[in-house]
C-alpha positions in Angstrom: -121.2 -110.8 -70.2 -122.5 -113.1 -67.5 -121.0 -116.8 -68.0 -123.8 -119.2 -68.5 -125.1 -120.7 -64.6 -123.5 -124.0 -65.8 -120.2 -123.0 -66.1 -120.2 -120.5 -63.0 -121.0 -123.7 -60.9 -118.5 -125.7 -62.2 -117.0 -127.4 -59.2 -112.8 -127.3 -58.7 -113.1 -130.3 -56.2 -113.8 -133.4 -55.6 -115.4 -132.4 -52.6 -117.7 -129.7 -54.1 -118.4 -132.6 -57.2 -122.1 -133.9 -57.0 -123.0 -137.5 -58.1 -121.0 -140.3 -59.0 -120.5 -141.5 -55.4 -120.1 -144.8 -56.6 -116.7 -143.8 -58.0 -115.5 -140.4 -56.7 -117.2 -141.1 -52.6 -114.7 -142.3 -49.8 -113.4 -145.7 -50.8 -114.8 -145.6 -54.3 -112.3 -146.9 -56.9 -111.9 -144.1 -58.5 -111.7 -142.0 -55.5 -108.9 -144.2 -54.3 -107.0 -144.5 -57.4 -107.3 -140.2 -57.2 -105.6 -140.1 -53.6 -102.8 -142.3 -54.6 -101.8 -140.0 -57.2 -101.0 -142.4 -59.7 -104.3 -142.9 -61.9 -104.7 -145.0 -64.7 -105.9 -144.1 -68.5 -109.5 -144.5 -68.6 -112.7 -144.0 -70.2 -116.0 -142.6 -68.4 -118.8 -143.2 -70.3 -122.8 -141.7 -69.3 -125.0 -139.5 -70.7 -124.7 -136.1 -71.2 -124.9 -133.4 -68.3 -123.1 -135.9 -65.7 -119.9 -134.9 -65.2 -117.8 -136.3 -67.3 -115.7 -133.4 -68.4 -115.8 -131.5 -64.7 -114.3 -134.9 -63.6 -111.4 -134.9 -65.6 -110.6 -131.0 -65.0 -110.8 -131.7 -61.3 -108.1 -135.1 -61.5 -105.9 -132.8 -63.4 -106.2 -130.1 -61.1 -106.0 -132.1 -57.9 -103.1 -134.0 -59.1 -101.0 -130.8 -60.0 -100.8 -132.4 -63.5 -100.5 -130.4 -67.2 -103.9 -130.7 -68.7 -104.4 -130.6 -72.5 -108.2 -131.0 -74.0 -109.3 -132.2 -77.1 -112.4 -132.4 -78.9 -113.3 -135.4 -81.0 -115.5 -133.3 -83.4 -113.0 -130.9 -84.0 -109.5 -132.5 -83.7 -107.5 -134.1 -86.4 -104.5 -136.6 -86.2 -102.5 -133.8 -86.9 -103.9 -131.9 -83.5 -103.5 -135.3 -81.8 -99.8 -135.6 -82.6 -99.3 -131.5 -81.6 -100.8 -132.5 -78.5 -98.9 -135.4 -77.7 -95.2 -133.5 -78.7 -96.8 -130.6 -76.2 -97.0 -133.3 -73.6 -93.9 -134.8 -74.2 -91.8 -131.8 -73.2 -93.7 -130.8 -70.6 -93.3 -134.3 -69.0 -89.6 -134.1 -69.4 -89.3 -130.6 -67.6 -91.9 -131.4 -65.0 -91.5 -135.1 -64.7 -95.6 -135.6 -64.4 -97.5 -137.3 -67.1 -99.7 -134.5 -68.4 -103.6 -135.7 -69.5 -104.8 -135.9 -72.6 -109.0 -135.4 -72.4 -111.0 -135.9 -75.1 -114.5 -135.1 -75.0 -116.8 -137.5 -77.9 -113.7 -139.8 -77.8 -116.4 -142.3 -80.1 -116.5 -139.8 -82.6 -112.4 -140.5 -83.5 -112.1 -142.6 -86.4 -109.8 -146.0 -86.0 -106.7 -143.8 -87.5 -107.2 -141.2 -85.0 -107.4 -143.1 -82.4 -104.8 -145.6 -83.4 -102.4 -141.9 -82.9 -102.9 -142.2 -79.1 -101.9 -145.6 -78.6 -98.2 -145.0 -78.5 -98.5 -142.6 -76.4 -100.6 -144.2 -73.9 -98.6 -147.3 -74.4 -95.2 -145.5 -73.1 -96.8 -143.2 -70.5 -96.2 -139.9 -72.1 -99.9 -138.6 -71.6 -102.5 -140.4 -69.4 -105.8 -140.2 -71.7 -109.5 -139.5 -70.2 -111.9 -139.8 -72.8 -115.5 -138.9 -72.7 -118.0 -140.4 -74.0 -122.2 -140.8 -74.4 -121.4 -144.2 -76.7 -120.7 -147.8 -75.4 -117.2 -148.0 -75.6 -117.2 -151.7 -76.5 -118.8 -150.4 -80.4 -117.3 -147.0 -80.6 -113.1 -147.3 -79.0 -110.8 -149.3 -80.7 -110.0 -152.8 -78.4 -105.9 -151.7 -78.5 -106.6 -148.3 -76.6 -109.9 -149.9 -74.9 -107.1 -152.8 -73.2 -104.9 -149.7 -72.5 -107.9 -147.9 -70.3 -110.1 -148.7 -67.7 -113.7 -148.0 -68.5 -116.1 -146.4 -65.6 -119.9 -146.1 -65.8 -121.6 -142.5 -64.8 -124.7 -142.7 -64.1 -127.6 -140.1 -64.5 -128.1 -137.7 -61.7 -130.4 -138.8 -58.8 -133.2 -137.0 -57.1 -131.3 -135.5 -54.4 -128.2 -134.7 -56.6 -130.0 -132.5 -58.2 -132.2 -130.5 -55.6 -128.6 -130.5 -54.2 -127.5 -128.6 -57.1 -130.4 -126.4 -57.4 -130.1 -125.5 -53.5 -126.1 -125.2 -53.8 -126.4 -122.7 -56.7 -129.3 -120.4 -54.7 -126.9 -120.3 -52.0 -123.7 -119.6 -53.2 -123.5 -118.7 -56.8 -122.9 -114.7 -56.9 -125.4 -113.5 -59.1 -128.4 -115.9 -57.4 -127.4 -115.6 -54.0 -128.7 -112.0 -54.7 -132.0 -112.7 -55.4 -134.9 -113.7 -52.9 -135.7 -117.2 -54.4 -137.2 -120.6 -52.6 -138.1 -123.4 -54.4 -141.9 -124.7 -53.2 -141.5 -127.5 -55.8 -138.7 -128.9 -57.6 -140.3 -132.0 -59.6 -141.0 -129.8 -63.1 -137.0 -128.7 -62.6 -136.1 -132.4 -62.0 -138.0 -133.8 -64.3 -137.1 -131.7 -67.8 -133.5 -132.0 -67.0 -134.2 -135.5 -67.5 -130.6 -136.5 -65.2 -128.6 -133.8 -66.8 -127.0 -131.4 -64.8 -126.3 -129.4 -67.8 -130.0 -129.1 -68.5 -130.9 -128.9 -64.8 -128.6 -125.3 -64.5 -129.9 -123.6 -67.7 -133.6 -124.3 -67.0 -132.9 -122.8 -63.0 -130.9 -120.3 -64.7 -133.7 -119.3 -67.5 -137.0 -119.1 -64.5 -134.6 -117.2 -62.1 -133.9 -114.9 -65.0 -137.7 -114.3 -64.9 -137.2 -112.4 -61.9 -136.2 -108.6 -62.8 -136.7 -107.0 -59.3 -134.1 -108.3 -56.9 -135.8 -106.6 -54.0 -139.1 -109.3 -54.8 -139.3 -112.5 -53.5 -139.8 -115.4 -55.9 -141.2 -118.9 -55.2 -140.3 -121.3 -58.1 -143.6 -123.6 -58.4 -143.9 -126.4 -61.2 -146.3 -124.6 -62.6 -144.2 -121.7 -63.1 -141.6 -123.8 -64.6 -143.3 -125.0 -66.8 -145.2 -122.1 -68.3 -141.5 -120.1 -68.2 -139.7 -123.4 -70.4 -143.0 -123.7 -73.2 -142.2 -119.7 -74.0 -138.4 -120.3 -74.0 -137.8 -123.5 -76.0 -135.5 -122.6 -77.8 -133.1 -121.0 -74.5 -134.1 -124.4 -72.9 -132.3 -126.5 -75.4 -128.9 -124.2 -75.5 -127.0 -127.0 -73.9 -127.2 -128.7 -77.5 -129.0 -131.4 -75.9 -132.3 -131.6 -78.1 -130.1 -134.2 -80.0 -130.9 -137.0 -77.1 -134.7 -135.3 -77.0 -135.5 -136.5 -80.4 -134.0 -139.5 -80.0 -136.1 -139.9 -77.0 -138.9 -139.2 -78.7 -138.3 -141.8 -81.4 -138.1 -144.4 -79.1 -141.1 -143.3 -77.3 -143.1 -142.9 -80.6 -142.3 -146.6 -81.7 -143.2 -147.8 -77.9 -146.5 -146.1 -78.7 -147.3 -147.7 -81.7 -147.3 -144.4 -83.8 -145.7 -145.4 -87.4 -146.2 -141.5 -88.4 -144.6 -139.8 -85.3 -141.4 -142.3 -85.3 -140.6 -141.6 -89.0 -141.0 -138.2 -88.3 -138.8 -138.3 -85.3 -136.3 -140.1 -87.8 -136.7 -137.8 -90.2 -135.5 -135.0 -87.4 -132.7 -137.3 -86.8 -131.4 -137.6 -90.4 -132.1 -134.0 -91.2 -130.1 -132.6 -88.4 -126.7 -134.4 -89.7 -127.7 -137.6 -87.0 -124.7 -140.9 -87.4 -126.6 -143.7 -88.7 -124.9 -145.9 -86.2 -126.3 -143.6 -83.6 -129.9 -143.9 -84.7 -130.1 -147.8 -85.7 -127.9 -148.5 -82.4 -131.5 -147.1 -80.8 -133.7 -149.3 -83.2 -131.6 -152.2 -82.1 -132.3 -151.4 -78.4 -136.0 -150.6 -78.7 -136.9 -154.4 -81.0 -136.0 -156.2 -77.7 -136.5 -153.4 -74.7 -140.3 -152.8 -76.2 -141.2 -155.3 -78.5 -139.3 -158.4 -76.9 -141.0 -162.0 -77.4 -144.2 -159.8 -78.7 -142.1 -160.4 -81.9 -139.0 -162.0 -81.8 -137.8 -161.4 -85.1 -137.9 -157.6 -84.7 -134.6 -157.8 -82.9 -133.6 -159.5 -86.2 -135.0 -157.3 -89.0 -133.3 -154.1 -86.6 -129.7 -156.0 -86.4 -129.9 -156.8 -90.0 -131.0 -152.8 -90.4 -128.2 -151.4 -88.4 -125.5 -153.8 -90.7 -127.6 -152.1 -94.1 -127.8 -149.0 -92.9 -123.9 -148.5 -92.1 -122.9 -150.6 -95.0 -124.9 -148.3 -97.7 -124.3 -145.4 -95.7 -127.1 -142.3 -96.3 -128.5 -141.0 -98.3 -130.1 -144.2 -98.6 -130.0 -145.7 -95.8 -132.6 -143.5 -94.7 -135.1 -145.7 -96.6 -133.6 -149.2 -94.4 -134.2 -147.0 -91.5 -137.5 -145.7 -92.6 -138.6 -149.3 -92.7 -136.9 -150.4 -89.6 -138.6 -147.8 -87.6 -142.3 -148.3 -89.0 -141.8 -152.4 -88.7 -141.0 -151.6 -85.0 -144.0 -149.6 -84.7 -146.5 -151.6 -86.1 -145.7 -154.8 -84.2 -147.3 -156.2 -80.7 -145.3 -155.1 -77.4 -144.1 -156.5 -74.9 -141.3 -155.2 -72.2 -141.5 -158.8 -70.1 -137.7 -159.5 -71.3 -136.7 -156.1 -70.0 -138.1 -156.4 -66.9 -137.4 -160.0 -66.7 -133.8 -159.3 -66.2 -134.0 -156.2 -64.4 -136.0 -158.2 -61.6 -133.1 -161.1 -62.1 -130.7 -158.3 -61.3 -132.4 -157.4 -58.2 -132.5 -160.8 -56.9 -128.7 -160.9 -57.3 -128.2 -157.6 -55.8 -130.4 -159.0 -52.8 -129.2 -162.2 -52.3 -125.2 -162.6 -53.6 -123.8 -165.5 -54.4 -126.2 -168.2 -54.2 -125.0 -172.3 -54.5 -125.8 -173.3 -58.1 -127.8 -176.8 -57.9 -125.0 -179.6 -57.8 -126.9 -181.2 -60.2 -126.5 -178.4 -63.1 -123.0 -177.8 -62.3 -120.2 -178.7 -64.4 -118.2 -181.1 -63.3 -114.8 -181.7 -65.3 -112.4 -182.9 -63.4 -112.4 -186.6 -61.1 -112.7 -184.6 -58.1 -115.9 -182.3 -59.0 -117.4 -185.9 -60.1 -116.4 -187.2 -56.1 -118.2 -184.1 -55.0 -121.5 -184.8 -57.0 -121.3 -182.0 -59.3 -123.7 -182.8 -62.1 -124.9 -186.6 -60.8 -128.4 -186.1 -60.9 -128.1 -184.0 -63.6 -131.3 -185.1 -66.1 -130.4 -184.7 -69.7 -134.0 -182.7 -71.0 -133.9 -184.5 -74.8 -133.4 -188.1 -73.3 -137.2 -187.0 -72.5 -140.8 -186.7 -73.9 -141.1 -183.5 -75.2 -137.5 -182.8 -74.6 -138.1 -181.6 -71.1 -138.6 -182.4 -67.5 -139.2 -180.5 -64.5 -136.5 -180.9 -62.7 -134.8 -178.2 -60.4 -132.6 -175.5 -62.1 -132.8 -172.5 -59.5 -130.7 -172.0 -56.0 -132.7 -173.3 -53.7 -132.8 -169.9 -51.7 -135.1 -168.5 -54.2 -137.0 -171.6 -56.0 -140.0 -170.9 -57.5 -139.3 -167.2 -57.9 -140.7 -165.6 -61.1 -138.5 -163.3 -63.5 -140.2 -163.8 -66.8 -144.0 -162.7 -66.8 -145.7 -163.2 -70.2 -147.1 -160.1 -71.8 -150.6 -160.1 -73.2 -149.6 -160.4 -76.6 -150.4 -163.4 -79.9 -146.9 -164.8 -79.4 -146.4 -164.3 -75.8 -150.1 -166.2 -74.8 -148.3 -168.7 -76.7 -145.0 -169.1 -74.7 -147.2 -169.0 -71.4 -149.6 -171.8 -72.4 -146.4 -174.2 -73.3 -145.0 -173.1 -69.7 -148.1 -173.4 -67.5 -148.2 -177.4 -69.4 -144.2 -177.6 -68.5 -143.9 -176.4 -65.0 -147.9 -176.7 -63.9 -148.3 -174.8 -60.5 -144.5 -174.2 -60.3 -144.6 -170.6 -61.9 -148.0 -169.9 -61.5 -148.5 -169.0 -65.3 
């Protein structure tokens, strides 16, 4: 039986891995620490379909190092300890700290996890865990002090027409066929960043071809009539899981109280973490709702404590009402873009001077210096504000923050426009 496309791609090197420059390309921290020989435990976290797990199998492999794997779902303390005795002897008869992966690391419990930190501690395995979770909520701060933490990030554009164009070319059972790609956006775009998905929707159209001795051009159009008859083969990767929850959050942005309770009621019904789910809420009261509604963010945090301190099956009803409360209420992304733009800036410019007169200024010499001397204290004022000058000067004036047309938002750019005037332009 033919291995799945996924799996017969699976690169062995570094230099055949796609993505992920920003740690595994020349000079790259990780890339270095690799090359040295001598890596640290550490902890990649991205979504699914990135390359977590290929990563770690090609560290062990390039390093010559014993290479145990774990998975969180299915893995005990008990297996953990097996594991770790396993690794034990083989580092004593091979003198190499073997590595300990373990794919869903978020789904260990405390007590699990708390079985891997003697073993980190004294260098007996070096751990790589996996994960799709924030570390900072779902690893224990003991082994997360122990690790170093790198971000993957979803696939690119020209990763993955690079991964569709590597596996025409070489794999053995594609290379056989007469297939070019005319378009590549419907392949791009329903793998959604996931390489996983990107390989079993190429594998599932190229499949459509019977006659090896025909050419076959794979058209968006194509795609997607091939992917609406073959759902369910498009979601073998297990990945539907992140496709509802998608959905939910979509559903809420909408404004649709009947399609994100449904959505929910997917998520409950197919065995979803609470945390998982009101983790999601949480994210969507301030990336979509914002300043439309400020208190959404705190009806969602005050949900998410509920919800995991009931546990289901009633906390399906806190969730319920979390999910319609986010639904029904005005939108506005202007916080989420307000700091994304910020970010830019910062990317674009560096380091600017703060103002002297904002900086802080604790010591005799910083006071010499005229840190914080014309500093204006905003509640010695009328109105407990005054317009003086809080931005670099590189980039005064510069807007982040853009109202949205919302109740509470026409509000906030009223009392601005009377603050700042012409400043801001709002």
């Amino acid at each position: 039986m033919l291995t799945p496309l996924a799996e017969r791609m699976r690169p062995k090197t570094l230099d055949q891995y796609i993505g992920q420059q920003h740690l595994v390309g020349e000079g790259a921290v990780l890339r270095k620490a690799i090359d040295s020989g001598n890596i640290p435990s550490f902890i990649l976290w991205g979504p699914p379909g990135v390359g977590k797990t290929t990563l770690a199998g090609i560290i062990a492999n390039q390093l010559e190092r014993p290479f145990h794997a774990l998975s969180a779902i299915n893995s005990g303390v008990k297996d953990i300890r097996e594991t770790i005795a396993k690794a034990k002897n083989q580092q004593f008869f091979n003198r190499a700290n073997p590595i300990l992966f373990i794919d869903e690391i978020h789904r260990f419990s405390k007590s699990q996890q708390d079985s891997l930190l003697g073993a980190v501690e004294k260098g007996v395995i070096t751990l790589v865990g996996a994960t799709t979770e924030n570390p900072s909520f779902e690893v224990i701060s003991a082994l997360l002090s122990r690790s170093q933490v790198y971000v993957l990030q979803p696939l690119s554009k020209d990763d993955m027409i690079l991964m569709v164009d590597t596996a025409l070319a070489n794999d053995e059972y594609l290379k056989k066929k007469k297939i070019k790609v005319a378009e590549y956006d419907a392949l791009l775009r329903l793998s959604g960043g996931d390489g996983r998905k990107l390989y079993n929707t190429l594998e599932l159209v190229c499949n459509y071809q019977h006659d090896e001795t025909e050419e076959m051009t794979i058209t968006d159009e194509l795609v997607m009539k091939l992917i609406q008859q073959n759902i369910a083969m498009y979601d073998k990767g297990g990945e539907q899981h992140y496709d509802i929850a998608s959905a939910l959050i979509k559903s809420i942005r909408g404004s649709d109280p009947n399609a994100a309770v449904y959505y929910l009621a997917r998520m409950i019904e197919g065995g979803e973490d609470i945390k998982f789910i009101a983790r999601r809420l949480v994210i969507s009261s301030s990336e979509d709702i914002g300043m439309a509604n400020p208190n959404a963010l705190l009806l969602a945090n005050t949900a998410f404590q509920a919800a995991t301190a009931v546990g289901l099956p009633e906390a399906r009803i806190i969730l319920s009402q979390c999910a319609v409360y986010l639904a029904t209420s005005p939108k506005s992304n202007a916080s989420y873009m307000a700091i994304n733009m910020a970010q830019q800036a910062v990317r674009e410019t560096g380091n600017l001077p703060v103002p002297l007169a904002i900086r802080n200024a604790p010591t005799k010499l910083m006071k010499e210096l005229n840190y914080g001397k014309d500093y204006q204290y905003a509640h010695s004022h009328q109105g407990n504000f005054v317009a003086m000058e809080f931005m670099p000067e590189e980039i005064k004036g510069m807007v982040f923050y853009e109202p949205g047309g919302n109740t509470s938002e026409n509000k906030v750019r009223e009392s601005l426009r009377l603050k700042w005037k012409e400043k801001y332009g709002y």
